[in-house]
PyMOL Python script that loads the backbone (N, CA, C, O; Angstrom):
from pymol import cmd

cmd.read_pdbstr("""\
ATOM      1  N   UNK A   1       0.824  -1.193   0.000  1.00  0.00           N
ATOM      2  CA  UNK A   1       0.000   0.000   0.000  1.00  0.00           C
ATOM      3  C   UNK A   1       0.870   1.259   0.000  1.00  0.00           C
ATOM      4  O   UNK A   1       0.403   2.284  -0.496  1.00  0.00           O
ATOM      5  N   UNK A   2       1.961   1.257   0.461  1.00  0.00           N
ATOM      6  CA  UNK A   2       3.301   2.002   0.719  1.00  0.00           C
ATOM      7  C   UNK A   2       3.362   2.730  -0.957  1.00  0.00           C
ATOM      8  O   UNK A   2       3.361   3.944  -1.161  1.00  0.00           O
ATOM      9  N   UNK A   3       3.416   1.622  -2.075  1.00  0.00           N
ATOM     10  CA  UNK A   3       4.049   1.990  -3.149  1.00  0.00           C
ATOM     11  C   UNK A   3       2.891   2.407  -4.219  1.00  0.00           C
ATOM     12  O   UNK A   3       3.034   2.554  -5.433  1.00  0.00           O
ATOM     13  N   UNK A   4       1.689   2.560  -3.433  1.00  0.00           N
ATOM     14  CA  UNK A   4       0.508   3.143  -4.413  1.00  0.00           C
ATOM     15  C   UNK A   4       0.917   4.268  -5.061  1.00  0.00           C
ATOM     16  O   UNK A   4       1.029   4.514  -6.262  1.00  0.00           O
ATOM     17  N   UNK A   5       1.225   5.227  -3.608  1.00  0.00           N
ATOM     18  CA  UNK A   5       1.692   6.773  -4.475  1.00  0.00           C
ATOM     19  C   UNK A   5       2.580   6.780  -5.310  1.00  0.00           C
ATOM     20  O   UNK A   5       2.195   6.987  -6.461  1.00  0.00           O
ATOM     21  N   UNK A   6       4.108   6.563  -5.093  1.00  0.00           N
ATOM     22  CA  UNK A   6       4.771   6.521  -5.854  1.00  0.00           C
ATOM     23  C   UNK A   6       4.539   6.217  -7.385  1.00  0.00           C
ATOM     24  O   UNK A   6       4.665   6.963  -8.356  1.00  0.00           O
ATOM     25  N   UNK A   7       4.064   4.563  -7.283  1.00  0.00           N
ATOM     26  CA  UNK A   7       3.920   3.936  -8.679  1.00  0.00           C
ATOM     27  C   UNK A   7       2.685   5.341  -9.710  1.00  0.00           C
ATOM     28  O   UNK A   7       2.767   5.778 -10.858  1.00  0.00           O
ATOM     29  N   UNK A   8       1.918   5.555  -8.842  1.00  0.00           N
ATOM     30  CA  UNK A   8       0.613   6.090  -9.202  1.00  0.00           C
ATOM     31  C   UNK A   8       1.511   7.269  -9.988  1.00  0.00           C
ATOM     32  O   UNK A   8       1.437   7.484 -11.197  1.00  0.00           O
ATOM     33  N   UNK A   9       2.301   7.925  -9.125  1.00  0.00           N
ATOM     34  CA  UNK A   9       2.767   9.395  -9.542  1.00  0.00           C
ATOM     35  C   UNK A   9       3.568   8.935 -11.009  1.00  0.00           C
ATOM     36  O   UNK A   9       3.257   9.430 -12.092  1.00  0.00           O
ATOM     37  N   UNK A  10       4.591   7.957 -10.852  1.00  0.00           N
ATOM     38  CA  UNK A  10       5.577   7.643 -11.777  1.00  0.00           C
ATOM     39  C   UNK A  10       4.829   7.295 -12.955  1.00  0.00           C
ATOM     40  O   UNK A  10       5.515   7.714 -13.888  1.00  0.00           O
ATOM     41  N   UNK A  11       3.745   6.730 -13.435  1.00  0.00           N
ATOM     42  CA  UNK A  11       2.747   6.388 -14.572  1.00  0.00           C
ATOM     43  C   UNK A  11       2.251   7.726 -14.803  1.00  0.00           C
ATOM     44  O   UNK A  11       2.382   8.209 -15.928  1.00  0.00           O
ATOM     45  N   UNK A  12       1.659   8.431 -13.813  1.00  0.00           N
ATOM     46  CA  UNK A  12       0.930   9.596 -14.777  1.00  0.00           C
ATOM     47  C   UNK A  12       2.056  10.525 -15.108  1.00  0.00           C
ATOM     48  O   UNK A  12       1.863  11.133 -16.161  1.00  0.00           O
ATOM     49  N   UNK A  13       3.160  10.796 -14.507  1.00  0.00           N
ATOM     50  CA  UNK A  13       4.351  11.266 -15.320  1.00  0.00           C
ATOM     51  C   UNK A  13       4.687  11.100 -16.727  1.00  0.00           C
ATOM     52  O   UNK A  13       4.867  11.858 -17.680  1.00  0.00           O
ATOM     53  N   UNK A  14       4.711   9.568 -16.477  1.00  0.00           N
ATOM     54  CA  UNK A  14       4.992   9.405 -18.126  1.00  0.00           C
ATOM     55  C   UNK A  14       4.128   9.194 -19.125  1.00  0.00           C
ATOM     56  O   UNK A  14       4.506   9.078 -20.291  1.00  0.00           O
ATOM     57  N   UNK A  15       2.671   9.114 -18.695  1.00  0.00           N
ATOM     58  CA  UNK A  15       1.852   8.989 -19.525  1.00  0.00           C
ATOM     59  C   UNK A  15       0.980  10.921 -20.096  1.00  0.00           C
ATOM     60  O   UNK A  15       0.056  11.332 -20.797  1.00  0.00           O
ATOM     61  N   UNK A  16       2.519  11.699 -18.844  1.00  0.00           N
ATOM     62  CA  UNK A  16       1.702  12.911 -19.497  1.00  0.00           C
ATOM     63  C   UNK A  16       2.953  13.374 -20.255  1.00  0.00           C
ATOM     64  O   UNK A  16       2.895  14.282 -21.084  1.00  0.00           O
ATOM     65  N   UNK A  17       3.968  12.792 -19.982  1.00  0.00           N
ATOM     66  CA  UNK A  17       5.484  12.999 -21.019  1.00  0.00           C
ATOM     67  C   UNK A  17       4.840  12.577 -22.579  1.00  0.00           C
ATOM     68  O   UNK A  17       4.876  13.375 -23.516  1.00  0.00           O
ATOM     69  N   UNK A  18       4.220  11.127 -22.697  1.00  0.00           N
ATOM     70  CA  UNK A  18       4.038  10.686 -23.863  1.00  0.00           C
ATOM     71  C   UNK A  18       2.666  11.460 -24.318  1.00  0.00           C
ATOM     72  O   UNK A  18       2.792  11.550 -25.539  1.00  0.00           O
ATOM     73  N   UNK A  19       2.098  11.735 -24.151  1.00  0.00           N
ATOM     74  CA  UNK A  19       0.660  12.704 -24.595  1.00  0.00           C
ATOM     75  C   UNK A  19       1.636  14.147 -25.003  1.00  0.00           C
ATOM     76  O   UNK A  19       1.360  14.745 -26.042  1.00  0.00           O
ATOM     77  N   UNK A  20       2.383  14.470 -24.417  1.00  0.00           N
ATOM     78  CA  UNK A  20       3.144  15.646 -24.729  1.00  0.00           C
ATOM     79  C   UNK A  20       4.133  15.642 -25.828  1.00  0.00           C
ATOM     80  O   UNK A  20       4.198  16.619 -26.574  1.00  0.00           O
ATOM     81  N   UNK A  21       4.685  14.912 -25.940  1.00  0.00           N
ATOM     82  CA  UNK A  21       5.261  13.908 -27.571  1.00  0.00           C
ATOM     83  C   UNK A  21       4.333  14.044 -28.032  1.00  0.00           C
ATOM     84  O   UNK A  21       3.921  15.158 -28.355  1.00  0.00           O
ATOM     85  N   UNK A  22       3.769  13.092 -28.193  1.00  0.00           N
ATOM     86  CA  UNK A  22       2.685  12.808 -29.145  1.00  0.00           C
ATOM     87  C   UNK A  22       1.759  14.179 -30.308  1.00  0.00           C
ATOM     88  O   UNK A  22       1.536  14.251 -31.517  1.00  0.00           O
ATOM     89  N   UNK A  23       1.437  15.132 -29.012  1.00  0.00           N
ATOM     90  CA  UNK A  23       1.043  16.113 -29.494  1.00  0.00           C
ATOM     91  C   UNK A  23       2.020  17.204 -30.246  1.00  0.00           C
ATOM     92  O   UNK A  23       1.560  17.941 -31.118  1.00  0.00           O
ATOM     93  N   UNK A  24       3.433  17.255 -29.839  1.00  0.00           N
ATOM     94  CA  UNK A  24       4.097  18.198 -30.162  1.00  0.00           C
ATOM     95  C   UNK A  24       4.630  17.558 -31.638  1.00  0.00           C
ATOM     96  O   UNK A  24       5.058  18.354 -32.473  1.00  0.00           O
ATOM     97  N   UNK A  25       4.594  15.889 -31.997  1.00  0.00           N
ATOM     98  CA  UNK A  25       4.569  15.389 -33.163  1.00  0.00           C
ATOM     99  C   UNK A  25       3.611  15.408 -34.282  1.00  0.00           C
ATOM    100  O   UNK A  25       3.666  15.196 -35.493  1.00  0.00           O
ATOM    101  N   UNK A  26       2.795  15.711 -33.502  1.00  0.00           N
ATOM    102  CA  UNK A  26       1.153  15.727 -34.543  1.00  0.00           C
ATOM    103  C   UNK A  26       1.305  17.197 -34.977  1.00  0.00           C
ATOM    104  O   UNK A  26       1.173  17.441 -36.177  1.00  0.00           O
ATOM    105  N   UNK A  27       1.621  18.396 -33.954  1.00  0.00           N
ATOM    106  CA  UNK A  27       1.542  19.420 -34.429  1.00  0.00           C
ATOM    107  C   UNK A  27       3.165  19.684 -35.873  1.00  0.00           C
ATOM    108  O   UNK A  27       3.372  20.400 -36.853  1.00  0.00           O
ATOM    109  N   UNK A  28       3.590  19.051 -35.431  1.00  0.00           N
ATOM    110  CA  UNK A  28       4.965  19.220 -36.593  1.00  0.00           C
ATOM    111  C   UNK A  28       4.237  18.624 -38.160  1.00  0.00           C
ATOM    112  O   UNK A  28       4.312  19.146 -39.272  1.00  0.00           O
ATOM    113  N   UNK A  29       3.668  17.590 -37.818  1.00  0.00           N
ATOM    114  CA  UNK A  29       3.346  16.601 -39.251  1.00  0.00           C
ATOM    115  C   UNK A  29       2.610  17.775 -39.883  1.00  0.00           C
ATOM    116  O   UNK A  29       2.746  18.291 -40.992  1.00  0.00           O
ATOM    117  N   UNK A  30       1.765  18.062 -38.835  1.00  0.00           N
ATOM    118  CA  UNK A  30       0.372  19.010 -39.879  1.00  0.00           C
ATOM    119  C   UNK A  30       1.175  20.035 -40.453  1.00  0.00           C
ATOM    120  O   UNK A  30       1.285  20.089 -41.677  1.00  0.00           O
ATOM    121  N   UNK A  31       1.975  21.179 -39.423  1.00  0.00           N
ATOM    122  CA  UNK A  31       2.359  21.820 -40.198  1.00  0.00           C
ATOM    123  C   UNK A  31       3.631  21.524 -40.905  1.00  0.00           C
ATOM    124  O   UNK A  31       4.332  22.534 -40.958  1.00  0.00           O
ATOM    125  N   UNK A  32       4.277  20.274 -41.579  1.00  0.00           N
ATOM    126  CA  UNK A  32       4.974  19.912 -42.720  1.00  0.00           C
ATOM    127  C   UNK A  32       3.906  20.061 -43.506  1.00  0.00           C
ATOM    128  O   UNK A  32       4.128  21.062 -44.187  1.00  0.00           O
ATOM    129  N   UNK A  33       2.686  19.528 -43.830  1.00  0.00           N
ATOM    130  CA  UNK A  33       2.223  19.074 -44.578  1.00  0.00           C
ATOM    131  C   UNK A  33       1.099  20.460 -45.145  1.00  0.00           C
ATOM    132  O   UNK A  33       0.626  20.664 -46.263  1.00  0.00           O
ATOM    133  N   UNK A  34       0.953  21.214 -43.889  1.00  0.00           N
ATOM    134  CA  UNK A  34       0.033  22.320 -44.903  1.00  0.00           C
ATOM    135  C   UNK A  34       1.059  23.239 -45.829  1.00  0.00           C
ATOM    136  O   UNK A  34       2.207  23.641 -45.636  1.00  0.00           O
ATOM    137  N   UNK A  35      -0.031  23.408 -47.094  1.00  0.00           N
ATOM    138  CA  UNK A  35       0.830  24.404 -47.997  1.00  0.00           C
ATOM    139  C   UNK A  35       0.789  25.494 -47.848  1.00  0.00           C
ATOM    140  O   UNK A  35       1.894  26.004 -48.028  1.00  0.00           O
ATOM    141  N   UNK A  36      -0.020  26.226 -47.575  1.00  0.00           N
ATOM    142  CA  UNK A  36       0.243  27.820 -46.916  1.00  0.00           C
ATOM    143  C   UNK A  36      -0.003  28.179 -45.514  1.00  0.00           C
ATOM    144  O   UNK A  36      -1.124  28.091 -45.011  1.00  0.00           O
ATOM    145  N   UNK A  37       1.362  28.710 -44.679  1.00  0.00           N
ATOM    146  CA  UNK A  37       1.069  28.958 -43.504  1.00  0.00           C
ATOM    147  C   UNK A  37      -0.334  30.069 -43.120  1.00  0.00           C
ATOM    148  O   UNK A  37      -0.988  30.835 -43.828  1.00  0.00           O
ATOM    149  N   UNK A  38      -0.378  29.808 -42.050  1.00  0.00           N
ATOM    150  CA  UNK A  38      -1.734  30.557 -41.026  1.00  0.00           C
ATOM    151  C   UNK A  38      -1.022  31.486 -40.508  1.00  0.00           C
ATOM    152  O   UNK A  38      -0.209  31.286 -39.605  1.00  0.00           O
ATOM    153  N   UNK A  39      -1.313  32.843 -41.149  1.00  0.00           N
ATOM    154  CA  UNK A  39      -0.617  33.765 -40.098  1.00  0.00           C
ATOM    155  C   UNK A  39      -0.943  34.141 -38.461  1.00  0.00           C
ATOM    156  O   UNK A  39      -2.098  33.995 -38.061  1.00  0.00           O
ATOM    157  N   UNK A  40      -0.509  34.341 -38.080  1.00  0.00           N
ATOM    158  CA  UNK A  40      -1.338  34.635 -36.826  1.00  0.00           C
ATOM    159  C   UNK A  40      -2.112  35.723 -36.607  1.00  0.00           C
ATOM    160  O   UNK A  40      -3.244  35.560 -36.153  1.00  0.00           O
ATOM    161  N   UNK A  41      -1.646  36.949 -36.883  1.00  0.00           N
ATOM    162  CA  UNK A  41      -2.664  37.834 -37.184  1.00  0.00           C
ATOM    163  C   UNK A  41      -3.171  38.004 -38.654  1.00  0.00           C
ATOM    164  O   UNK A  41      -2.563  38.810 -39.358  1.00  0.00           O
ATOM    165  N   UNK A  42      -4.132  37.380 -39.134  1.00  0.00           N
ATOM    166  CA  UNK A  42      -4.537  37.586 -40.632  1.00  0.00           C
ATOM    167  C   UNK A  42      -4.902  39.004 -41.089  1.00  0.00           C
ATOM    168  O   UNK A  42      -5.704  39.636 -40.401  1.00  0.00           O
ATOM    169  N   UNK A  43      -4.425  39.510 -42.098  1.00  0.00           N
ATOM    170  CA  UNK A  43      -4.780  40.859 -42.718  1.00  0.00           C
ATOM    171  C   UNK A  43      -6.313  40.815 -42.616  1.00  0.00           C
ATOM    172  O   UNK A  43      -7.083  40.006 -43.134  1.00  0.00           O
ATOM    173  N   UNK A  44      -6.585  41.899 -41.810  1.00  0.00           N
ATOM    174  CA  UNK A  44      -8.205  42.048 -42.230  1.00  0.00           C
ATOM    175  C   UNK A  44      -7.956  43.454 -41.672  1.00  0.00           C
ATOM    176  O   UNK A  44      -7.087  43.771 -40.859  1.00  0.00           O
ATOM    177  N   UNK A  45      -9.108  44.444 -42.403  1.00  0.00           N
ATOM    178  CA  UNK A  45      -9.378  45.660 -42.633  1.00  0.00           C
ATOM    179  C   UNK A  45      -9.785  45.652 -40.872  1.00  0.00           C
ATOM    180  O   UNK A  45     -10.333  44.761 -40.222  1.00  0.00           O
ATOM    181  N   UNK A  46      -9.237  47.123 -40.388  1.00  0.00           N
ATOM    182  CA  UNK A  46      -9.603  47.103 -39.034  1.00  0.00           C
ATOM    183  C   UNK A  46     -11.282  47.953 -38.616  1.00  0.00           C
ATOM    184  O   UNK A  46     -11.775  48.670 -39.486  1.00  0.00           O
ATOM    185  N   UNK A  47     -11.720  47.847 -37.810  1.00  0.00           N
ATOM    186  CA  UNK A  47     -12.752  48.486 -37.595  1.00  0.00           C
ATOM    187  C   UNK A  47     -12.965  49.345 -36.583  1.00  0.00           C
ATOM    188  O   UNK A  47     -12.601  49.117 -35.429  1.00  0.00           O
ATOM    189  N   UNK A  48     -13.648  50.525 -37.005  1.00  0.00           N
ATOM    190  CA  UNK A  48     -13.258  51.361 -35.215  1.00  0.00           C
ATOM    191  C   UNK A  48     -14.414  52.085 -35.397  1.00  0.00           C
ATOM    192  O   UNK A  48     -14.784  52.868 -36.271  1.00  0.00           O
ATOM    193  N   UNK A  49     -15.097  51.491 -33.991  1.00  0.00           N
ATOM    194  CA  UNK A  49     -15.922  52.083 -33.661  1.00  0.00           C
ATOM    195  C   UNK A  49     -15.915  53.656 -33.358  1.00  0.00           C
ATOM    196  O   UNK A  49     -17.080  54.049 -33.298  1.00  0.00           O
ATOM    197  N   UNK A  50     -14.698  55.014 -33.081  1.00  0.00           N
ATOM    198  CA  UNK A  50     -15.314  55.567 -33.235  1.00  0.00           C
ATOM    199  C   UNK A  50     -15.122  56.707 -34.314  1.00  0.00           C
ATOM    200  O   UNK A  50     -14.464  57.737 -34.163  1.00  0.00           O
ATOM    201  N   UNK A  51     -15.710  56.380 -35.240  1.00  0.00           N
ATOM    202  CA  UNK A  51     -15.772  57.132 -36.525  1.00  0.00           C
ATOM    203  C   UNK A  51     -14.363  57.622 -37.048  1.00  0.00           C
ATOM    204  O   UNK A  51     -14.255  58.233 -38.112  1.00  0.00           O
ATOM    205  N   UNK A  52     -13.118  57.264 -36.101  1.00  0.00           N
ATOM    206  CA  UNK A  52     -11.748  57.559 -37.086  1.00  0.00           C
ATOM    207  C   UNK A  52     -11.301  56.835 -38.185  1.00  0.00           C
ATOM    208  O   UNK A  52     -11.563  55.658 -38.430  1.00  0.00           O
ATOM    209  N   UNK A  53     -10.640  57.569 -38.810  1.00  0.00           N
ATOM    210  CA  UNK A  53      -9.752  56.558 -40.101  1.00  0.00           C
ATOM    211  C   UNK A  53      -8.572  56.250 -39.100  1.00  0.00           C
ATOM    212  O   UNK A  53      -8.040  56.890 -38.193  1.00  0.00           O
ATOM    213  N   UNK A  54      -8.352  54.754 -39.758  1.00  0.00           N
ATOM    214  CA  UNK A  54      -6.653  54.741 -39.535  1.00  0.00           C
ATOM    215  C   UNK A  54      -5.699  55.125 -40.431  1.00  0.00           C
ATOM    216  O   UNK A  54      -5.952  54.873 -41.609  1.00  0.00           O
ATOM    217  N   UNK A  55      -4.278  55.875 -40.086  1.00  0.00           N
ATOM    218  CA  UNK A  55      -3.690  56.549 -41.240  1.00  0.00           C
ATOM    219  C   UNK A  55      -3.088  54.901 -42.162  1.00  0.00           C
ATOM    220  O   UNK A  55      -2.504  54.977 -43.243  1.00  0.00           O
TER     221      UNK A  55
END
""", "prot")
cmd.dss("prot")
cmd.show_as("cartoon", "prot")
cmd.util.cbc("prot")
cmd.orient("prot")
């Protein structure tokens, strides 16, 4: 009963190491594989509520 915690802690360690792989591999494949990046801020016309132009 001694080695519940331990064992308990040492599994979800590595089962959150490998989910963390896993994901940081999935995110590489996709973006090898898309052909045009996603910018992060996409050009779009800004909007302002109050009645100024932007220069």
């Amino acid at each position: 009963m001694s080695l519940l915690l331990p064992i308990t802690t040492f599994v979800l360690i590595v089962l959150g190491a490998f989910c963390l792989f896993m994901s940081i591999e999935n995110d590489r494949v996709i973006r090898a594989t898309r052909r045009k990046p996603i910018p992060i801020l996409p050009a779009a016309p800004t909007v302002s509520f109050s009645k100024r132009t932007d220069p």
